[in-house]
Structures are given as structure tokens and as C-alpha cells.
N, C-alpha and C positions, 0 to 999 in steps of 0.2 A: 866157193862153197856150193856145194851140190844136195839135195835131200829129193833125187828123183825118184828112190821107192815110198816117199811119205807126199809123195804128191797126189791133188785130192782125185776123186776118180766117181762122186757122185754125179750124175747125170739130170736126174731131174730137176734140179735148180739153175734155170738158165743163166745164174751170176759163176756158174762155174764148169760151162763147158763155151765154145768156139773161142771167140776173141776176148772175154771175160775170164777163162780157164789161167790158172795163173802159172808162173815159168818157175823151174826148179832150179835154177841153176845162178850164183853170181858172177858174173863178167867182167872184165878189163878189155878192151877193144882198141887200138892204136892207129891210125895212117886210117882212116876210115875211108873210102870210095863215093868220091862226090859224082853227080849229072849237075852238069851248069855248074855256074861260078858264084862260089859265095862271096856275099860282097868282103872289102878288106876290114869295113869299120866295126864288124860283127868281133869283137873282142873280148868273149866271155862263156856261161854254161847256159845252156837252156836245158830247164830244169822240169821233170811232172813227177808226180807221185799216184799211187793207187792202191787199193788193195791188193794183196797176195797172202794168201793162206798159206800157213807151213804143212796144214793136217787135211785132210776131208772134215769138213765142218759141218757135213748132215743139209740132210735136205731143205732144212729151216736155216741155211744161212740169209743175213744179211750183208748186203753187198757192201754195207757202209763198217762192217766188222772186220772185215780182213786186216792181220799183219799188214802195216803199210811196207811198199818199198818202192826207193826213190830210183828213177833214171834219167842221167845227163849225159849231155855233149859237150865235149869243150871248142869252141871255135877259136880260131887266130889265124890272121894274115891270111884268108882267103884259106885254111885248109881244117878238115876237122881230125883233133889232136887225137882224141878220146872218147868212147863211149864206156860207161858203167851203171851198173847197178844193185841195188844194196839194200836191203832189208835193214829200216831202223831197230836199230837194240833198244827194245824196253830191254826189260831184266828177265820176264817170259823168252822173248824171241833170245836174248845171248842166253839163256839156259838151254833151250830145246834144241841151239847149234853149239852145245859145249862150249860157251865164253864165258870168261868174266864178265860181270854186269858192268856199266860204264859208266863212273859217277855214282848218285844216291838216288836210287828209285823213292819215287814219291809214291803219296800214299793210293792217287787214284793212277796207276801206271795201266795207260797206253799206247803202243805202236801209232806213233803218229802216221796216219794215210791220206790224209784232205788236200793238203796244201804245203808247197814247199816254194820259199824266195830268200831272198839277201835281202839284209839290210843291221845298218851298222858294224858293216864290216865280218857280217856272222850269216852262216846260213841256219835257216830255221825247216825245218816240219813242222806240219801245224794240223791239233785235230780238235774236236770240240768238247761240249757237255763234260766241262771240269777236268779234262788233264790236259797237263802242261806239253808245252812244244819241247821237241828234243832236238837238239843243236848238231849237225853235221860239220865235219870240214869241208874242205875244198873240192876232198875226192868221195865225197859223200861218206866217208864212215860214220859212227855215231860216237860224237862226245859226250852226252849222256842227255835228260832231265835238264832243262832250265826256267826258271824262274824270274827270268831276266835281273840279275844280282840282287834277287831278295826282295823285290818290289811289287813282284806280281802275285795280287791277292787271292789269286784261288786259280780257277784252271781258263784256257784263253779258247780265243777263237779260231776258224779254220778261215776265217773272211778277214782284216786288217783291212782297212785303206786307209794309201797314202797321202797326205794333204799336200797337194804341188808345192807349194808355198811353204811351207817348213819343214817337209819330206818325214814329218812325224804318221806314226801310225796310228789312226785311229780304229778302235775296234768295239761292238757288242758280243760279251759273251755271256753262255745261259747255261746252269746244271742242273737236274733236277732234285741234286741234293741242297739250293741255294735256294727252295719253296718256291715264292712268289716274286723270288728279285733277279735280275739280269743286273749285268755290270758294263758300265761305260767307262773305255780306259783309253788313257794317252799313253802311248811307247815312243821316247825323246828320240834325236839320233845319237845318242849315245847306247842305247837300248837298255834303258831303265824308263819303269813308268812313271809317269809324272802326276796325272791324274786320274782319279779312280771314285765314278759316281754310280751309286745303285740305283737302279729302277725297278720301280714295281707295275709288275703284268698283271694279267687276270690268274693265270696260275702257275703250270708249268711249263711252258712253250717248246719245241724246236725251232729256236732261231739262228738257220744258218748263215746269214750273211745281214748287214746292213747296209747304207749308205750315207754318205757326206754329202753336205752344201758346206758355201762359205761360211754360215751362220750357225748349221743343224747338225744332227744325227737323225739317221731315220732310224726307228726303230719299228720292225714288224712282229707284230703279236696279231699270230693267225692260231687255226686250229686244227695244228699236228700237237698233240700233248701228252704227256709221261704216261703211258699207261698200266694203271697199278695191278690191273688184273696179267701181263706178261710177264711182270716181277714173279709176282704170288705162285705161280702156274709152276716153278719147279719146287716149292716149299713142299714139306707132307701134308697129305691130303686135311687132314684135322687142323694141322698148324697158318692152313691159309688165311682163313679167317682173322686171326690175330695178328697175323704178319702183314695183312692187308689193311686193318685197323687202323695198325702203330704208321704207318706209309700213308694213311689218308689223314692222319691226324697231323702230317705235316706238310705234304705235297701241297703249293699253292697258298700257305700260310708260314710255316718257320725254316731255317734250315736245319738240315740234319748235323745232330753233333760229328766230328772225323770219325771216331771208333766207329760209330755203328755203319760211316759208309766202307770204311778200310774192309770192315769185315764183311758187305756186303758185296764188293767189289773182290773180296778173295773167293765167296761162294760161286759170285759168275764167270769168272773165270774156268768153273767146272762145269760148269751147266751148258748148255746150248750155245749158240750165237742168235738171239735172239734182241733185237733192236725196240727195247720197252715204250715205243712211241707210235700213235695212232692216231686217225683225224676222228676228231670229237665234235660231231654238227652242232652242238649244244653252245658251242664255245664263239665268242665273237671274235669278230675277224678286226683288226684297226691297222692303223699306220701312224707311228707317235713321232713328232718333233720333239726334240731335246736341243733347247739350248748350247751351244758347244762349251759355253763359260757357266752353266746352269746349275740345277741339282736336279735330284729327282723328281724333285714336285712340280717343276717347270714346263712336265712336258704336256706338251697338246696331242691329243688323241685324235682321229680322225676314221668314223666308222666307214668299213667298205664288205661288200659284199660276198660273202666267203668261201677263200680262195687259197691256194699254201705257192709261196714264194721260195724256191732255193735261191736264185741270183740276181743281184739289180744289176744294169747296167750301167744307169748312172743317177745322181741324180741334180740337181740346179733352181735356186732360188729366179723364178719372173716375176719380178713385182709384188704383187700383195699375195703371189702362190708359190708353192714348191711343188715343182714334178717332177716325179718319180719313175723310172723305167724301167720295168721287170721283166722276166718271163715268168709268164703266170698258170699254176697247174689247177685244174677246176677242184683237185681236192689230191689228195696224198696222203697213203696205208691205209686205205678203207678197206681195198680186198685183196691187194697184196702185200703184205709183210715182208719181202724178201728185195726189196727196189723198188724204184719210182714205176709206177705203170698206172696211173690213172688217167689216162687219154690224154689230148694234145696241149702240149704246153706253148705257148703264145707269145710275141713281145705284147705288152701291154704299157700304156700312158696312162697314170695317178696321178690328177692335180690335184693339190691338197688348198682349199681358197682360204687363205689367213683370214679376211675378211668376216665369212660368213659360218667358217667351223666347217664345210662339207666338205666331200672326195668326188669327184666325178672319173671314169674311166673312160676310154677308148682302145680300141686294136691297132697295131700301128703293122702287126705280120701276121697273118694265121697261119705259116707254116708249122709245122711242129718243130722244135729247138729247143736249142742249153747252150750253157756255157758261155753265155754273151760276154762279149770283152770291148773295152773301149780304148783313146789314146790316152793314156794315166797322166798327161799333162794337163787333161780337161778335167780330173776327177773335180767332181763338185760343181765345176759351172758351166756356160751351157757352150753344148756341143752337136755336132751334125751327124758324126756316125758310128758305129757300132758297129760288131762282126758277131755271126756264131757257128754254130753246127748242125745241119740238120738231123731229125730224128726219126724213124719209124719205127710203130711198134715197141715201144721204148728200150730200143735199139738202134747205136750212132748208124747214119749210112757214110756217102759219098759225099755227100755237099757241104759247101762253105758258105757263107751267108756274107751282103755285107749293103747294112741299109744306113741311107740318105733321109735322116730324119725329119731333114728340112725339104725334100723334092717327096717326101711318101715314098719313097719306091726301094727296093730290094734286086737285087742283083745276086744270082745263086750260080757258084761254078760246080759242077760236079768233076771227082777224082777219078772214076770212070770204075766199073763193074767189079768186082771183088776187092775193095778198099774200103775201109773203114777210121772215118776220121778220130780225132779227138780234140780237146780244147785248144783253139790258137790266140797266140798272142800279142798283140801289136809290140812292136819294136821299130822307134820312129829312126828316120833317117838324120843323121847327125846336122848337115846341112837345108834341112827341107823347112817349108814354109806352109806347107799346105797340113790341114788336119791328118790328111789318109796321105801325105806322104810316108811311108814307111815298111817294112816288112811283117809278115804275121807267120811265126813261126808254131808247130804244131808235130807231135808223130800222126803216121796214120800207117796200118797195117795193112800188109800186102798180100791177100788169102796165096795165091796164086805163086811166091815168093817164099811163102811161110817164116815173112819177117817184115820190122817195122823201120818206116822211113822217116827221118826229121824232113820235112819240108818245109820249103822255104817262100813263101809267096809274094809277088807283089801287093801290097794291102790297097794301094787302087785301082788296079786291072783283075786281082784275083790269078794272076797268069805265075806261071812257074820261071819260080827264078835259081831253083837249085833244089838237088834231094842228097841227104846224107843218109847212104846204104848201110842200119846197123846189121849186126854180126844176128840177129836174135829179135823177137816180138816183143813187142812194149803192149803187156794185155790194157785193156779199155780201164781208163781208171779216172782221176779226178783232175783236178788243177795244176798248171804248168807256170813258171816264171823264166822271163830272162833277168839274168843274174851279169851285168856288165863287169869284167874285170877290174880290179884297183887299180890307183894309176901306179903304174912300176911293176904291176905282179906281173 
């Protein structure tokens, strides 16, 4: 599927020209051309997702709006089978490429772009703020809308973690049609939810991601919050005021009944790409424990300094504390509206002291970075290392990160001069023993090539252990999974 003359061609919004500019075309790729040797036990897809706009979105795009569309690899026996990529079918995206819609669109229907992985046997895309994940198969097409067989109470998260120990998902998700409550859910490995606890915030938060301990959920209530004046802003001039009203009369206290969002979510969809959320200095900043077996009322707050969190790294119960590992942005949409750009984002250490009720901080990186990733075997307890991406200008570069939480120190490889990385993921070695035995798989774009490479890294030297040559650019987008094959597939 090709749409190169509706490809977008605004300039001034740097989420949609160089390596962010998004690709018109869908692909099937076969016998793919390896450097170096992939190892044999790589038995599966590595999987990322990102925006891709189908239209020109205007100047006022958000980067976190775009049509999602997923791109994978398939690896086996040492050779890569496949590369593709696919644009998820809301019921938008298959009308505007002439399809059937897939399944039953729900009622807040978005192109999932955040997050894509396996699990139970299904692949997911995953987006935030109240709509549901859309199921792919193997070779990425779109099966449609799910709900994980009728269990899932309103719209899910783009953040899931897995609990080593029962390989269930655990997730906070947040809409600003749900007022003042976020939701805490279990996904079984069956993929039906099991448990489903409300919490209540201060109002209406962007909460992109959480974290686990054996014990907790983390819950982050910072202040990026629903902002009712971006809403209002395309209403008629006279009508604002009322439609601003009826929206403060519930934002942060009830949720909205379905009709009035169905129909507000039909009006945005004509309007702008405008991302209703902005930092509100007024607003306090916390870090809540929740009970894993808990309710809502259980949770412990813990005031910190304010600050806006997209990713934890990890997080782990010590003694009478829980610490938390973020990368931390000194504030988020204050003057840009259109992607993250408010100075350097950090790794940062939160111990929360059970003891005395306080949060203490420290820096553990001051490079600028995203996208930290850890070994998913440690999620929740305590761990030595991390990995991320460097950032300038908030703009990915060259570098790959990979710090030793227990020696302080960080270890930075650069991919060398016209490369632009993206999120990498650990993938432990089947036999290893050690934490950072494993590989960290990631694309990164090759200005100079005018195309993008799955690389393959050693995750304890940082050294190349193989690059899989796609056919086509994988523009800069969000989160990636490996996805291990079923046994027999």
C-alpha cells in the first residue's frame, strides 16, 4: 500500500521532516542482507512502533497523534526471514486506504502508535488516554479493537509490566474522560483481566508509564494535565465558555458519561492534531504505592519535587524503602505543544522511606536520554543495569547508554556520524548467567544509506554483533519488543 502523493510536506514542525518525516509506502522484505552473524537462538520478531501520519497534519501536529505503524523482523536460524511494515486499522486509517474496517470499532477508536509486544500467544499495539489495544497477527496486519475478551474496563495503557514470577501484566491506565480516577489492572496469561482497582489522583494526569515491586505499583501523579482550554479552542467563539464549563464541571471530579465523549471524540477527529495536555505548575507532583492485593484507599503518596516522568527503569523494594528509577524531565508542554523539548532529561534515583513518609532524590546520569530499558527478568527487584539512548536537543543521536548502577558509572558507545538511534531492548542470552549477559536489539537510521538497520549489540561490551540491512527507514518513533517465537511455530 502506497499513499506518496497524500504524504505530509509541512516543514515547520520538526516531528515531520528528517528522520521523524514519516514513509508512504507498505512493505514485505524477504532474505534480508546481514553484517556479522546473528546469533542462532534469536528465534522470533523484533518488534517497534511509531507514528506515521497518512495526511499533512498542520503545523500544530503532535508527535504522540500520528496514525500508528508497526515495523518488524523476523529472525531464525541465524538468518532474517522478513521485514514489514503496516499501518494499524482503526476504522479511520482502513477507510482513508479504502478497507473494510476490522472487527467493531469502539467508541474512543485510536490508531494504536506507543507500544507493541506478545503476550499470550497474541500480538498487541498499545496506546493510551482510553482507547483500547488493537491486535495484530504474526505478520502484523490488524485484527481489529480488543478488549481482551470483554474484561477490559475502559481503555488500557501503552506501559504493561510483566511480573517475572507470573509473567502477568501489570498496568496503570489514565483518561481524562475517567475525572479524577486512573485504573489498576491485572492481564492473566490467558489475556483476560483479572483484577481491576481505581485510583484517585488530584485531577487529571498524563500517566505514561508505571512501575512494579514484589509488593507495589508505582503510581506517578505529576503535572502534565488535561488542558480544558485546547479542548474549547476549536468550539465557536461564543460556545467556549459553556463547553469549557460542562468539561471543568467534570474534569478531576466525575467521569464523563460515553455519548458525550463518542461525540467528542467524532468532533476531534476533524479538528486539529492537538494533544489536550499541558504542565500545570500549580499541580503537585507525588509518587503513590499501591498495594498489589490493595484498593484504592491503600495507597501511600509520597510528595517530590516537580517534575514529569515518561519511563521508569525499574523499580525494587530495600528494606523499609522503595526506589524508583526514572528518567526525569524538569517539566513537559510548557512551551512546546508539539513533543517533548523541555531541556535534559536525566536518569534519576527516588527512594520513597516507608518509615518516615518522605521521597529523597539523586542523579545517577546527567546525560540527556529516553527510553531506558532493563533485563525484564529483574522487573521489580533489585538490579545493577540499565541501558538507554542518547538525546540532543530533543533529538535521538548516535549513542547507546549502558550503566552499572551498583559501580556509578555509565559506559556510552557511539554508532558513528550520520546515525540516529532508537529504543533498544535487552534480549538475554538463553544460557547466560550474568545480568548484562545478553543482546540489545534496536533500528537506527542511516542518513548516509537513506535507510534503517536492526542492530544487534552485545548488551556487555556495547560492540556489534550484527546489522540487519532493511529495504526502507524506520522513521524515529516509540517502543520496541522482542517477541520470541511459540515453541513449534
Amino acid at each position: 500500500m502506497t499513499i506518496a502523493e497524500q504524504r505530509p510536506t509541512t516543514t515547520a514542525n520538526r516531528y515531520l521532516t528528517g528522520n521523524f518525516a514519516p514513509v508512504s509506502e507498505e512493505l514485505t522484505a524477504t532474505d534480508l542482507e546481514v553484517t556479522g552473524t546473528l546469533p542462532a537462538h534469536l528465534d522470533g520478531r523484533y518488534l517497534r512502533i511509531g507514528p506515521n501520519p497518512l495526511h499533512d497534519p498542520g503545523e500544530r501536529y503532535h508527535w504522540f497523534l500520528g496514525e500508528g505503524m508497526v515495523h518488524g523482523v523476523r529472525l531464525r536460524d541465524g538468518r532474517a526471514q522478513w521485514y514489514r511494515n503496516r499501518w494499524v486499522r482503526s476504522a479511520a486509517v482502513a477507510d482513508e486506504l479504502g478497507e473494510p474496517v476490522r472487527g467493531t470499532p469502539p467508541a474512543r477508536d485510536f490508531a494504536a502508535n506507543t507500544n507493541v509486544l506478545g503476550h499470550a500467544g497474541r500480538t498487541f499495539a498499545l496506546v493510551e488516554a482510553g482507547s483500547p489495544p488493537y491486535e495484530l497477527t504474526d505478520e502484523l496486519d490488524t485484527v481489529g479493537a480488543c478488549d481482551f475478551g470483554g474484561t477490559l474496563p475502559g481503555g488500557y495503557t501503552a506501559h504493561p509490566h510483566e511480573d517475572p514470577a507470573t509473567g502477568e501484566l501489570h498496568a496503570v491506565s489514565y483518561s481524562w474522560t475517567r475525572g479524577n480516577r486512573v485504573d489498576y489492572t491485572v492481564l492473566d496469561t490467558e489475556g483476560r483481566v483479572r483484577r481491576s482497582v481505581a485510583v484517585q489522583v488530584h485531577g487529571s494526569p498524563m500517566i505514561h508509564d508505571c512501575a512494579l515491586t514484589e509488593r507495589y505499583v508505582v503510581v506517578l501523579d505529576l503535572p502534565v494535565t488535561f488542558d480544558t482550554g485546547m479542548v474549547t479552542e476549536g468550539a465557536p467563539r461564543l460556545a467556549r465558555p459553556f463547553v469549557g464549563a460542562a468539561i471543568n464541571r467534570v474534569i478531576g471530579r466525575n467521569p464523563l458519561p460515553e455519548p458525550i465523549v463518542a461525540r467528542m471524540a467524532r468532533g476531534a477527529s476533524k479538528g486539529p492534531a492537538v494533544l489536550p495536555y499541558s504542565w500545570d505548575p500549580d499541580y503537585p507532583a507525588r509518587i503513590g504505592l499501591l498495594p498489589r492485593d490493595g484498593d484504592g484507599s491503600d495507597v501511600r503518596w509520597f510528595e517530590i519535587d516537580p517534575c514529569y516522568v515518561f519511563h521508569t527503569l525499574n523499580a525494587f523494594e530495600d528494606g523499609d524503602a522503595v526506589v524508583v528509577d526514572v528518567v526525569k524531565h524538569p517539566r513537559m508542554f510548557a512551551t512546546d505543544h508539539t513533543g517533548p523539548n523541555e531541556g535534559p532529561a536525566v536518569l534519576t534515583r527516588f527512594t520513597l522511606d516507608l518509615r518516615t513518609g518522605r521521597a529523597s532524590e539523586r542523579g545517577l546520569d546527567e546525560r540527556s536520554q529516553e527510553f531506558p530499558r532493563h533485563d525484564e527478568r529483574r522487573t521489580g527487584r533489585a538490579y545493577r543495569y540499565g541501558w538507554g539512548v542518547g538525546f540532543a536537543d530533543a533529538v535521538l543521536g548516535d549513542s547507546v547508554l549502558k550503566h552499572d548502577l551498583d559501580a556509578g558509572t555509565t559506559v556510552e558507545r557511539r554508532l558513528g556520524a550520520g546515525r540516529e538511534t532508537s529504543e533498544f531492548c535487552f534480549v538475554p542470552h538463553p544460557d547466560g548467567s550474568a545480568e548484562d549477559d545478553g543482546l540489545l536489539l534496536g533500528y537506527v537510521f542511516d542518513r548516509d544509506r537513506g535507510a534503517s538497520d536492526l542492530r544487534v549489540l552485545d548488551a556487555q561490551t556495547l560492540e556489534d554483533v550484527a546489522a540487519v540491512h532493511l529495504p526502507a527507514r524506520v522513521p524515529a518513533g516509540f517502543h520496541g519488543n522482542w517477541a520470541p517465537a511459540e515453541a513449534g511455530a
